[in-house]
N, C-alpha and C positions, 0 to 999 in steps of 0.2 A: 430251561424247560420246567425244571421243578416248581420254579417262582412261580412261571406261567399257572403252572398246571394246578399250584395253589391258590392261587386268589381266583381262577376263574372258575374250576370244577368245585372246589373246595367252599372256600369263602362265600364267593358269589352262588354257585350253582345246588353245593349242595346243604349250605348255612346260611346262604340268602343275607347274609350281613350287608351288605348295598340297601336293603330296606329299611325304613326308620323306624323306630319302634314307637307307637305313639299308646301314649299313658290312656288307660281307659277311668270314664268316672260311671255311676252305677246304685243303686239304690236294691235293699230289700227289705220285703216287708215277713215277718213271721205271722202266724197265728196256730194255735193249739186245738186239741179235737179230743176227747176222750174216746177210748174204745170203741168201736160201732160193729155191726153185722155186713158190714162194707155197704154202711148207706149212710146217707149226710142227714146228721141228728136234728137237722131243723126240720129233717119232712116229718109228719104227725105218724107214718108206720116204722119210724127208724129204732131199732133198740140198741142198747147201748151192749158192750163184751166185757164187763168189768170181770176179773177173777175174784175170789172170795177171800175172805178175810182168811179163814183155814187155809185159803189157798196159797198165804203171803206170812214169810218166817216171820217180818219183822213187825207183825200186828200181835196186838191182844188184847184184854179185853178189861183191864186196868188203868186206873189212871198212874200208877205210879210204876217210872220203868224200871226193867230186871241188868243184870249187870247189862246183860248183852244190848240194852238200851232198846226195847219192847215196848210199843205203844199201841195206844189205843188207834185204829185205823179210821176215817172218816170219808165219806165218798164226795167228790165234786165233779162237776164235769168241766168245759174248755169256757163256757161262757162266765162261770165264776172265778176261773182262773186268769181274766185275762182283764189289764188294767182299766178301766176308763178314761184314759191319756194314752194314746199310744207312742211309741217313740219307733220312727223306721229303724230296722237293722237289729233290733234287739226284741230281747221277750223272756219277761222274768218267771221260768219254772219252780212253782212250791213242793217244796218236799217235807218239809213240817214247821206245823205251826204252834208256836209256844205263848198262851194266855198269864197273865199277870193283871191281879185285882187291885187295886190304890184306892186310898180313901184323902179327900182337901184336905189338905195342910193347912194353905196358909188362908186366909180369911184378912184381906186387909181394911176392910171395915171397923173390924176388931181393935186395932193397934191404932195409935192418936197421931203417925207420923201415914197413916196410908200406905205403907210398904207391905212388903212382903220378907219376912224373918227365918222361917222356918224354910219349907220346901214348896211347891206349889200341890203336887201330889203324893202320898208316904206309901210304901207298900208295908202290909204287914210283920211284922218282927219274925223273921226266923221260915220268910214266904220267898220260894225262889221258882222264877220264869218255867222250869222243868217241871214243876208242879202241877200244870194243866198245861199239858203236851200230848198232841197227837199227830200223823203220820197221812200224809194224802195217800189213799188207798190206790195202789196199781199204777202210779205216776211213771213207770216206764214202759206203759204199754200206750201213754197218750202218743199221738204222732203230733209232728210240726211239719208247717209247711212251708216252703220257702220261695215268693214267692221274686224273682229279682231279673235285672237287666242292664243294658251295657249302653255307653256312646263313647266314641273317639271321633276324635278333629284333627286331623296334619293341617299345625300349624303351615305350612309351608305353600300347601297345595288347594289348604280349606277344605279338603275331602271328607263326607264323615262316612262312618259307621256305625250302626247301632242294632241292638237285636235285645228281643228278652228271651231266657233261659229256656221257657218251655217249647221254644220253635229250634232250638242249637241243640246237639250234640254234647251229654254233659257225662261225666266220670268223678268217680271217687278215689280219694288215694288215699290209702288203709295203712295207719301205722301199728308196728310193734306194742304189745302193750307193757307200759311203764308207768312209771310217776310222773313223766316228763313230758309225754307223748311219743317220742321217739322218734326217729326218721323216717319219713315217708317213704316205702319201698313198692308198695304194688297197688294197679291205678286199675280201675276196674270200672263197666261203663255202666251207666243207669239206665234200667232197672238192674240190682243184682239181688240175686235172691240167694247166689250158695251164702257170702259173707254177711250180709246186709237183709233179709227178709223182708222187712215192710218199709224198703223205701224204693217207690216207683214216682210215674210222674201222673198228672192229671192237666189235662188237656185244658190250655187256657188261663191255667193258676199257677204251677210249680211242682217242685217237687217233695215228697209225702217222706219223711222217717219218722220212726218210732225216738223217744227219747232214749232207751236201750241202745238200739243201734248208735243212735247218734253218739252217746256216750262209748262203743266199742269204737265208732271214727276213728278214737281222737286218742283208744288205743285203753281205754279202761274196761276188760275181758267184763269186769263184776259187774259194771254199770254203774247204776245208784249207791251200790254194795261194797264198792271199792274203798278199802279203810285207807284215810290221810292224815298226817298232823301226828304231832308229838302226843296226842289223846288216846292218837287212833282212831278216831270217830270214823264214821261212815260218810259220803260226800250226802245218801240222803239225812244225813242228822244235822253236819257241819254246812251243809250249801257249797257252790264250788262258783267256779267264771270260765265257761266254756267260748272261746272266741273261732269261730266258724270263716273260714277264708273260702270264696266262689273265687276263682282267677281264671278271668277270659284270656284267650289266647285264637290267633291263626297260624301260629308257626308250622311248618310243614318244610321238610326239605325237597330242593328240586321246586320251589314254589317262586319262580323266578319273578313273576309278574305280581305278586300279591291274590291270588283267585281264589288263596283257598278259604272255604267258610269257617268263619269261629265257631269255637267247643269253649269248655267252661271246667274247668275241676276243683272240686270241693273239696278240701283238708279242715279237719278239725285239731285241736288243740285246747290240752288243758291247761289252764295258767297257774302258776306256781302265787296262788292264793288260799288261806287256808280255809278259809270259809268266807260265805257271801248270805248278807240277809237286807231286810227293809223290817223298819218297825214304825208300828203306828200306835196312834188311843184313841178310843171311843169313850166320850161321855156318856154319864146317864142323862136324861134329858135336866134334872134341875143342878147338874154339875157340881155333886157332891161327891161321886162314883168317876171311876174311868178302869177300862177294861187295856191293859199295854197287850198289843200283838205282836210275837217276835216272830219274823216268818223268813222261813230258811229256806233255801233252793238252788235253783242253776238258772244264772243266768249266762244266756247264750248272747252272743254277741256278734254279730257277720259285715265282715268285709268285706266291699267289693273289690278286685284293683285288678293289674295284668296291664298287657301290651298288646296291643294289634298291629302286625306289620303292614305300610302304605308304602307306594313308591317314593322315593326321595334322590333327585338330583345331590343334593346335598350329603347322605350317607355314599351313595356313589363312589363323589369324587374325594371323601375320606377312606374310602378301601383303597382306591388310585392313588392316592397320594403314598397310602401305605405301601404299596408295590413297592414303588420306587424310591422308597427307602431300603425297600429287599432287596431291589436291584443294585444298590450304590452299596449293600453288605456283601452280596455276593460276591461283585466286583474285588472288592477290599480283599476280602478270602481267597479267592482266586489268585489274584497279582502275587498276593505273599505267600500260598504256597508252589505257584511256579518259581521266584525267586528264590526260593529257599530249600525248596524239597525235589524238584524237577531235576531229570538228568542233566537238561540243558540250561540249567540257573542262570549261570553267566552270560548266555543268550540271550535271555529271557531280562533279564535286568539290566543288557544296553536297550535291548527295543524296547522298556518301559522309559527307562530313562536317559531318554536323551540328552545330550548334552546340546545346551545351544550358543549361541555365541552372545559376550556382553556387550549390552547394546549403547552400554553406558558409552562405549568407547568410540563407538563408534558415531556417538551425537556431535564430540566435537571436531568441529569444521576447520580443518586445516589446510585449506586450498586456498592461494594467494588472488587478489582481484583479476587476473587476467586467464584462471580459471586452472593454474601450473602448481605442483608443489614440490618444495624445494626438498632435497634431501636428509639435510635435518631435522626437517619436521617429519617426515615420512618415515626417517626413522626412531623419531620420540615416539611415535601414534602405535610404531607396530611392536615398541619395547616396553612391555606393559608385563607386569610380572604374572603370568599364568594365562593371561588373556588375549596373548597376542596366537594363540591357538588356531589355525584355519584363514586367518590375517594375514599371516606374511607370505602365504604362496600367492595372496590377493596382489601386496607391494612386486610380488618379484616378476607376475607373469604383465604388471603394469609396465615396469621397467624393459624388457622385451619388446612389447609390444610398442613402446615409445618407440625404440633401438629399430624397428622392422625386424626384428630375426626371433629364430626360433629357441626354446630353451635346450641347452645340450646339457651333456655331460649329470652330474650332481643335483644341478637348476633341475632339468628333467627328471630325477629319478627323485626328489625331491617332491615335484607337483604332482606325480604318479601317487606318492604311495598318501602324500598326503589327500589328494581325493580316493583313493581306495580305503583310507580313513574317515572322511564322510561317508561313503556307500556302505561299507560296514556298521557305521551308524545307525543304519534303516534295514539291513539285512541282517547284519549281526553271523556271516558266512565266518569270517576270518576272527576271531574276538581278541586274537595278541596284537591287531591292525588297531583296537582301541583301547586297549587295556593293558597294566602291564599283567607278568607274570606272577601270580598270589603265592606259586612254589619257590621261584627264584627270586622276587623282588626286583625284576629288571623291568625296565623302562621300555613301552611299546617301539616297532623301529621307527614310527613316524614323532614321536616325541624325540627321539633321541638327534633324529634329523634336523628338525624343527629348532634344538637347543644349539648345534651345531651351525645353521645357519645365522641365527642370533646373535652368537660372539663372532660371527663372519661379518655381520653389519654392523655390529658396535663398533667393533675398528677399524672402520669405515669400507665402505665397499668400492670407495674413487680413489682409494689410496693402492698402489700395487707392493710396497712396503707390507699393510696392514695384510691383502692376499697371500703376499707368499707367505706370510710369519704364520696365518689361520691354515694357508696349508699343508709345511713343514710339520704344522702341530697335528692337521688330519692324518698327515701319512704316519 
């Protein structure tokens, strides 16, 4: 009942493991948004929320930074920030950007082999990238948008599924904050506004967070401010790799049929990267000049994956199968602690293990052509060392019933105990009728009979010589 009660309430009913899990595939797209008055900056009355440079520690108004690494702040909004290539899934956030001025090198007009010698571009002796450095102003107040969706196929059944995020059911799972990101402890649904403030959804597009928040995801309290690395830097000085996981899911317990609709939860995670940038250079136009930009930030990276439970024959009759391997354990368990720990053991271990008779012995054919068998062979067949057990009361009540009479005396009490020796077999009432005694070491009384009639037929049973001498020896 237990087994029962587990694969069917359990497994099946309330873990639904009978269902297949089938792998989901999924695409998202990001895009970035500076600040607004909660209006879309493309209309002509939209104004932008940026806060002020006073308003932000880690501006000023120098070009060269102070320990605390101070820079000059510069304002951009989403359209400058965002590549002209786009790549699905990803979206590279700048948090500072580092100018370096070079002057041509190498000139291979110059040289008589047409190579190049030197370098192609030199920077200034004693000029370092930090030198013309500044800071995206209020970059964690920009939001991202995410905008993503699901398909799954059972193989099996060709069933699909498919949905995009902003029509499902979607949660955030908020970790600890660390270095690491931490474990994911508490799941929270969208919109949330006590932990999470500016990430809601927008109907038809996705879902809206702040780079802030999205940085607290993934468990960084500071944000952008969070110091990393053997420097110490800031992730907004160093850049980071924020990789963003959406995982569709229907699981639901008690969802026997597969009905219920998919939901979606978003973990973020910071990757143990010390810093992340992209550099480029701009020529002057008659390509004597190039301006190097070393540009620092967070790129965010998003996952689609997850499982959707469908019906499957096939997972099915792998939970079934599993049963009855429980069953054939239980079994096991059972038998050996009735044999072993049960009052009634010795009971309990003839009705498991019966004894049956060898069959070997009984293959060979010892009946003569006219269908009679003579007494020497009858009794080679029934004097078989240990297996002539339950046999010889077969030879003696033959011998009788050849004769027309009935068994008396010994013959009788003889065929009595030895079938009260099979029925105990199968009832297991009497247990010294098949066993001997484990305290005394004595012989059951049907064995002892049994041995006794034995050396009665060994020396010969047509001899009255051999009788009386087996019986003188009984008395």
């Amino acid at each position: 009942m237990a087994i029962v009660l587990y694969i069917i309430v359990y497994v099946i009913g309330y873990n639904c493991k009978h269902l297949a899990k089938v792998s989901v595939t999924g695409i998202a797209r990001l895009t970035i948004q500076q600040p607004t008055m909660n209006c879309n900056p493309m209309d002509s009355d939209c104004d932008s929320d940026f806060k002020t440079a006073a308003q932000l520690p880690y501006c000023n108004h120098t070009r060269n930074p102070t320990a605390e690494k101070q820079l000059e702040c510069k304002y951009e909004d989403g359209v400058d920030l965002t590549a002209p290539y786009p790549v699905p899934g990803t979206f590279f956030v700048h948090t500072r950007i580092s100018r370096l001025s070079q002057t041509r090198d190498c000139d291979p007009t110059k040289v008589t082999d047409g190579g190049c010698h030197g370098t192609i571009y030199r920077s200034q002796p004693g000029a370092k990238i930090e030198d013309e450095s500044y800071y995206l102003a209020d970059m964690e107040d920009f939001t991202l948008l995410f905008g993503h969706g699901f398909k799954a196929v059972n193989a099996d059944t060709g069933e699909v599924k498919q949905g995009q995020g902003v029509d499902l059911t979607g949660y955030v799972d908020h970790s600890p904050g660390d270095a690491n990101g931490g474990a994911l402890v508490d799941r929270h649904s969208i919109p949330d506004d006590d932990h999470f403030p500016s990430m809601h959804k927008i109907k038809n597009l996705g879902d809206i967070i702040s780079v802030h928040d999205l940085m607290g995801l993934a468990g960084q309290v500071s944000g952008l401010d969070t110091l990393r690395g053997e420097k110490n830097d800031s992730i907004r000085w160093n850049g980071c790799v924020l990789h963003v996981r959406i995982e569709y899911s229907n699981k639901a317990h008690f969802d026997v049929l597969a009905r219920e609709k998919p939901f979606y939860v978003m973990t973020a995670n910071l990757l143990p990267i010390s810093e992340f940038k992209k550099m480029y250079g701009k020529r002057s136009e008659d390509g004597t000049t190039r301006v190097v930009h070393d540009v620092h930030g967070v790129l965010v990276v998003t996952e689609i994956t997850g499982f959707i439970r469908m019906i499957s024959v096939n997972e099915l009759l792998t939970v079934l199968t599993t049963s009855v391997a429980l069953f054939a354990v239980a079994r096991l368990v059972v038998d050996n602690v009735m044999v072993s720990c049960s009052t009634h053991r010795k009971r309990y271990g003839i009705l498991q293990k019966q004894v049956a008779h060898d069959f070997d012995d009984l293959d060979h054919n010892h009946d003569l052509e006219d269908g009679q068998t003579s007494d020497s062979d009858r009794n080679e067949s029934y004097l078989k060392d240990g297996s002539m057990k339950g046999h010889f009361t077969t030879a003696l009540l033959r011998d009788y019933a050849e004769k027309g009479v009935s068994p008396v005396g010994d013959d009788l009490l003889h065929v009595l105990l030895t079938f009260e020796k099979r029925l105990n077999h199968l009832d297991a009432v009497d247990i010294r009728c098949v066993t001997a005694s484990l305290d005394q070491g004595e012989d059951s009384i049907s064995d002892r009979l049994q041995s006794h009639w034995s050396r009665k037929l060994a020396k010969g049973s047509d001899s009255d010589t051999g009788v009386r001498e087996m019986e003188m020896e009984d008395s």
